[in-house]
TORVO-565070 format. One record per residue: x, y negated, z of N, C-alpha, C in turn; residue in three letters. Coordinates in steps of 0.05 Angstrom, whole numbers, padded with zeros to 5 digits, always signed. Layout:
XYZXYZXYZALA/...
END
This chain:
+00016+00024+00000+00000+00000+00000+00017-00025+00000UNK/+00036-00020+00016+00060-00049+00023+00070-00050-00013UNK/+00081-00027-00024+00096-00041-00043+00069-00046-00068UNK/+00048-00041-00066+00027-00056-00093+00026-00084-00076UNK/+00016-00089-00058+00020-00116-00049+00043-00133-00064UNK/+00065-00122-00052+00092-00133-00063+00093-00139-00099UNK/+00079-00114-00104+00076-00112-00134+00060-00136-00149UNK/+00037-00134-00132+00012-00164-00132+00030-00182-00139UNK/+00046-00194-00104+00059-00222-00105+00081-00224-00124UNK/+00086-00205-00139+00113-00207-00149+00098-00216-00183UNK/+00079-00203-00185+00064-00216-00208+00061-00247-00211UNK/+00042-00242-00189+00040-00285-00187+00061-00298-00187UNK/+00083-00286-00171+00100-00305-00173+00117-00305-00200UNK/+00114-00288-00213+00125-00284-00248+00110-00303-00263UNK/+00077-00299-00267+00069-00320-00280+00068-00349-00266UNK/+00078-00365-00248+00083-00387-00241+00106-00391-00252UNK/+00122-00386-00255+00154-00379-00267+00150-00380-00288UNK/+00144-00369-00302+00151-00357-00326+00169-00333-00333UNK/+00170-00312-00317+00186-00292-00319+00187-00279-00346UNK/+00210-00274-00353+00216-00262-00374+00214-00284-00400UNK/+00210-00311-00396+00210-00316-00410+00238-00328-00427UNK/+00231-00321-00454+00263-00311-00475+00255-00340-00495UNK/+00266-00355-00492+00262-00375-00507+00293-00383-00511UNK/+00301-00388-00539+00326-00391-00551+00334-00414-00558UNK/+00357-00427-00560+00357-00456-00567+00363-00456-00598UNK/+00350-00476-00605+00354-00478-00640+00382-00481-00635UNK/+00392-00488-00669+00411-00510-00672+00416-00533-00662UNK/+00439-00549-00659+00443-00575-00639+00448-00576-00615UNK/+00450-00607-00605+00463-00600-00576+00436-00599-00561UNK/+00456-00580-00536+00447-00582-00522+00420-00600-00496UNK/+00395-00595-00480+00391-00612-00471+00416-00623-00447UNK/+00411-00652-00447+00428-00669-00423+00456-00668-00433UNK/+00454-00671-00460+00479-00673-00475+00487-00709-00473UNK/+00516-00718-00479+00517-00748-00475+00539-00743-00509UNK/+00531-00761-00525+00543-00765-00539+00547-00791-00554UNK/+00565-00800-00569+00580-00830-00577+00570-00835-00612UNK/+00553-00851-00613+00543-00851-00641+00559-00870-00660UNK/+00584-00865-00681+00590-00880-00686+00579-00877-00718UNK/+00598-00902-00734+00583-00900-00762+00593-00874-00781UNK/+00572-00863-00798+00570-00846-00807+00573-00811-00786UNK/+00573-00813-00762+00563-00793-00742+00527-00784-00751UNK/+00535-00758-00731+00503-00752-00742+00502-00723-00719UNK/+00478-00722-00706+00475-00699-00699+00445-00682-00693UNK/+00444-00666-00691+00410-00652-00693+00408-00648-00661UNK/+00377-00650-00659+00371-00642-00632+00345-00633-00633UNK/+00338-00614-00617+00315-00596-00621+00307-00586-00602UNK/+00275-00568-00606+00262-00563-00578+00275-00535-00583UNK/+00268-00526-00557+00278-00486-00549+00256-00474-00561UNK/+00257-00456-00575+00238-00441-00591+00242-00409-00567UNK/+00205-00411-00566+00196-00381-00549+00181-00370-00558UNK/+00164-00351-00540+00141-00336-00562+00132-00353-00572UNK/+00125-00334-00600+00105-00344-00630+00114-00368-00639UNK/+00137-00382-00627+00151-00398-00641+00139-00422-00626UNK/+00136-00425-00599+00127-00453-00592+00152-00459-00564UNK/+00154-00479-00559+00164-00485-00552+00153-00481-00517UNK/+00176-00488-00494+00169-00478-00474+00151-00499-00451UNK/+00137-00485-00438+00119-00505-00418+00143-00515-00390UNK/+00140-00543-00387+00148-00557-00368+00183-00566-00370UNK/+00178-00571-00393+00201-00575-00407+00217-00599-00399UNK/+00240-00607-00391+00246-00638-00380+00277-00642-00399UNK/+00274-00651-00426+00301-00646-00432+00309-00682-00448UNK/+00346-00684-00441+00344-00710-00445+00365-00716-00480UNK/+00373-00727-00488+00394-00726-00505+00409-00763-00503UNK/+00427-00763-00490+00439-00793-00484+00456-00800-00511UNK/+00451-00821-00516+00475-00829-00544+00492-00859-00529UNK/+00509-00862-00529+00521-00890-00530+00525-00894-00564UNK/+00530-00923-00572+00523-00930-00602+00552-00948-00592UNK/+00568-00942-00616+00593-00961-00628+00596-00975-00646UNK/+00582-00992-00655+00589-01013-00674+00567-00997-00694UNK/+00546-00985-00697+00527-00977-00710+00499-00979-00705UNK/+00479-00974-00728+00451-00972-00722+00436-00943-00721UNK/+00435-00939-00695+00423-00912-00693+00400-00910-00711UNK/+00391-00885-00721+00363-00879-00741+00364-00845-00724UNK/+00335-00839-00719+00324-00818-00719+00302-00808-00748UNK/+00309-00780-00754+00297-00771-00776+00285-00742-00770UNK/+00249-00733-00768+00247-00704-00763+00229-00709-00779UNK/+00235-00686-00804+00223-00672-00817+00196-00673-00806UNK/+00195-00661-00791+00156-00642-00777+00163-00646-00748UNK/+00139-00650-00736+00142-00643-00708+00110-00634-00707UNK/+00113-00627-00681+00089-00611-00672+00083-00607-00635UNK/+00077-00634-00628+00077-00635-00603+00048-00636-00589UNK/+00037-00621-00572+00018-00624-00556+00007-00647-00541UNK/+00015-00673-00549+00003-00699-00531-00026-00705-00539UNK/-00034-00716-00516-00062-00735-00530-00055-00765-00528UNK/-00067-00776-00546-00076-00805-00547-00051-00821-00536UNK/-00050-00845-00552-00034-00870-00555-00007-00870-00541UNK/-00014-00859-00519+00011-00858-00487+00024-00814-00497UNK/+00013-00815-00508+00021-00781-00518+00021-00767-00479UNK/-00007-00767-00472-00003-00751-00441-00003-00725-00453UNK/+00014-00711-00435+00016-00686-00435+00045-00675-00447UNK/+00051-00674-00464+00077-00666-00482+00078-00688-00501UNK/+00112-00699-00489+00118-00723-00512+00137-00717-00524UNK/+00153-00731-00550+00182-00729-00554+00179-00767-00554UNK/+00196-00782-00539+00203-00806-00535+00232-00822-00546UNK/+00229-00843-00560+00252-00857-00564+00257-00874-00566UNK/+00273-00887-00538+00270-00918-00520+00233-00913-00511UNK/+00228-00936-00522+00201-00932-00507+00184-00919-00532UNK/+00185-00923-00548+00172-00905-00575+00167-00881-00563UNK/+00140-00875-00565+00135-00842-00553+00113-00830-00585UNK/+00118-00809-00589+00115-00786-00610+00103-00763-00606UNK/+00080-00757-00618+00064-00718-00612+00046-00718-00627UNK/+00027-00698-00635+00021-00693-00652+00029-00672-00678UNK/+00016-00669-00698+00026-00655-00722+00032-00679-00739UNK/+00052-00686-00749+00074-00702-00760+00085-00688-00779UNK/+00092-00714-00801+00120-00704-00824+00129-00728-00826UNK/+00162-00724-00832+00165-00746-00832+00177-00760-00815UNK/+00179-00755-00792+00178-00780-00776+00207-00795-00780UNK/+00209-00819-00782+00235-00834-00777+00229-00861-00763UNK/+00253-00869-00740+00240-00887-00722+00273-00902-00725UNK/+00275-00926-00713+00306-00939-00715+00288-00956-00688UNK/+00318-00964-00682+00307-00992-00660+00304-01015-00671UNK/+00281-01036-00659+00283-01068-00666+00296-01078-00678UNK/+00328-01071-00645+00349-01086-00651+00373-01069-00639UNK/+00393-01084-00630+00416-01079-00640+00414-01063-00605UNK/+00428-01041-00600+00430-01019-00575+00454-01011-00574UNK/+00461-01016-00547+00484-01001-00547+00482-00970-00530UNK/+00462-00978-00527+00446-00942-00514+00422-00933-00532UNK/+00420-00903-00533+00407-00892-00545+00395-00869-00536UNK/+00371-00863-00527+00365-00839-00509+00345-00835-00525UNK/+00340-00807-00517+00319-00781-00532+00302-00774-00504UNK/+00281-00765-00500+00262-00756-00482+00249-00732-00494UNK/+00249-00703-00480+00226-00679-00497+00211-00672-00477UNK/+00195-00683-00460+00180-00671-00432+00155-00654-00436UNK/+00151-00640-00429+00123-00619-00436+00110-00615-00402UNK/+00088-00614-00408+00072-00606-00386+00073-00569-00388UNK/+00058-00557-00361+00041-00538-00361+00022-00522-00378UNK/+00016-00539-00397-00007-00532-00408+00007-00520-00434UNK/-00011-00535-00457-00017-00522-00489+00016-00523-00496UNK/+00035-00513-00511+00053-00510-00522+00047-00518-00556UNK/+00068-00537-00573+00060-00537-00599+00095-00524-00610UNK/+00094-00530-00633+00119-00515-00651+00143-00523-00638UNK/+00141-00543-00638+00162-00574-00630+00180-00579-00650UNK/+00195-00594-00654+00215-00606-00675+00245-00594-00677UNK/+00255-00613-00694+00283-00611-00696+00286-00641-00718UNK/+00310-00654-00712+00307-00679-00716+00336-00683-00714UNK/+00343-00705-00740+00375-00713-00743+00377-00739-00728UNK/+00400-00741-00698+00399-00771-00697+00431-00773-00714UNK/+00423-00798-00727+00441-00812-00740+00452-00834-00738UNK/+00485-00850-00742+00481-00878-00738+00497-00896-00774UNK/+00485-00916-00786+00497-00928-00802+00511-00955-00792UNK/+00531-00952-00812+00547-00979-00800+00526-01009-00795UNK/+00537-01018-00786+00521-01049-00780+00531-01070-00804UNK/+00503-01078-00805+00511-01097-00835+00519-01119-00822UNK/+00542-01143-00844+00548-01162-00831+00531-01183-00829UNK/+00522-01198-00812+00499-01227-00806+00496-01236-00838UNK/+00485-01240-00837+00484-01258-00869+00471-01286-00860UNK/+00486-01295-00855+00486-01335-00854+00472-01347-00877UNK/+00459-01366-00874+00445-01384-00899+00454-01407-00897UNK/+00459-01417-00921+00463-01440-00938+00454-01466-00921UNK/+00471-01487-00908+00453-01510-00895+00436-01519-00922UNK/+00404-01528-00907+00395-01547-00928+00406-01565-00937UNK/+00396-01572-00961+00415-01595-00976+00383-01611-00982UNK/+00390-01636-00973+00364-01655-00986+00367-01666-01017UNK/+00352-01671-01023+00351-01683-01051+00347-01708-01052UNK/+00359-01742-01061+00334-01771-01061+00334-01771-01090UNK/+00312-01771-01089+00298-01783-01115+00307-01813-01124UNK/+00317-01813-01141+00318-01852-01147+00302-01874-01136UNK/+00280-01868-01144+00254-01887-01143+00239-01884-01117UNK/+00257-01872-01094+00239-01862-01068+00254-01888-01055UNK/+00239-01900-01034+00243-01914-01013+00236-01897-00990UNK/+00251-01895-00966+00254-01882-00946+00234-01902-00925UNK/+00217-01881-00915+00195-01890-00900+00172-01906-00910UNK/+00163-01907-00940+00142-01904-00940+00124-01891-00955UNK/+00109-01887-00954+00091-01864-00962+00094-01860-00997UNK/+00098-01844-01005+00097-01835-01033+00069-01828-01045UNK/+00049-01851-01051+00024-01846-01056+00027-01849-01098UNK/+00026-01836-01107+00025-01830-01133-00007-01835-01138UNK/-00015-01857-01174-00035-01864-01174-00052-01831-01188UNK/-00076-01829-01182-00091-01811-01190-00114-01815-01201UNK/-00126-01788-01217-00148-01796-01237-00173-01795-01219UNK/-00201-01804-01205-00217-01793-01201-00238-01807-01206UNK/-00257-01784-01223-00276-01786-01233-00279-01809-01263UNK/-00253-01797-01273-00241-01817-01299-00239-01837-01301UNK/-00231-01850-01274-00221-01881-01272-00190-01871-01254UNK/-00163-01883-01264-00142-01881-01248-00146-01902-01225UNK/-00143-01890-01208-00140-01906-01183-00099-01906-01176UNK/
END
């Protein structure tokens, strides 16, 4: 009787866990990887693929970039994340504050502006599991400022400065 008991609790406590669960990491680094994005660098980062090909519940994974003299760009093909609505509750993939879920193609995101940090977010709840992604972060060199031309004014010959340039006009076929 003692060891089915044992047998019981050893169940529950498997499915709270996740026992046995065999989930493999794609290609790319690692989560809570730190890496240096310079120009023409490039690297993939991706969810853990488990049964039937979804990704795992309660997932907390980070990917840190510092940026060197470049413009980070993210690029994923497909994703396939379990969030709902606007704030993506539930399962996000996040970048900076940009947050991502759903069935997606496509996706490519860059920052505003200019970062010298660059972080990735993949958090999953408890619940529904979707495919999840795989996604190139990339950085291109930084273009140089492009400065403009001071205005240049133009005077007209016939202009006097400060007062009104009233030109005579036709209306109702009498020139005024």
């Amino acid at each position: 009787m003692k060891a089915l008991i044992y047998f019981a609790q050893l169940l529950v406590l498997c499915s709270l866990i996740e026992c046995g669960k065999k989930c493999r990491k794609q290609d790319g680094l690692p989560c809570d990887s730190y890496q240096t994005l310079k120009p023409g660098s490039s690297f993939t980062i991706a969810s853990k693929e488990c049964k039937k090909g979804r990704y795992p519940k309660k997932e907390n994974c980070y990917w840190y970039f510092d940026v060197d003299g470049c413009s980070p760009t993210i690029h994923c093909k497909t994703i396939d994340i379990k969030g709902k609505g606007k704030k993506c509750k539930g399962d996000k993939l996040q970048f900076g504050s940009d947050v991502f879920c759903g069935k997606k193609r496509d996706v490519r995101y860059s920052p505003k502006k200019a970062v010298s940090k660059f972080d990735v977010l993949f958090k999953t709840n408890k619940k529904k599991e979707g495919k999840g992604f795989k996604c190139t972060v990339s950085c291109v060199a930084e273009q140089a400022a492009t400065t403009k031309a001071p205005a240049t004014t133009v005077q007209l010959e016939d202009c006097e400065c400060g007062l009104p340039n009233r030109v005579k006009r036709i209306v109702g076929g009498i020139q005024n």
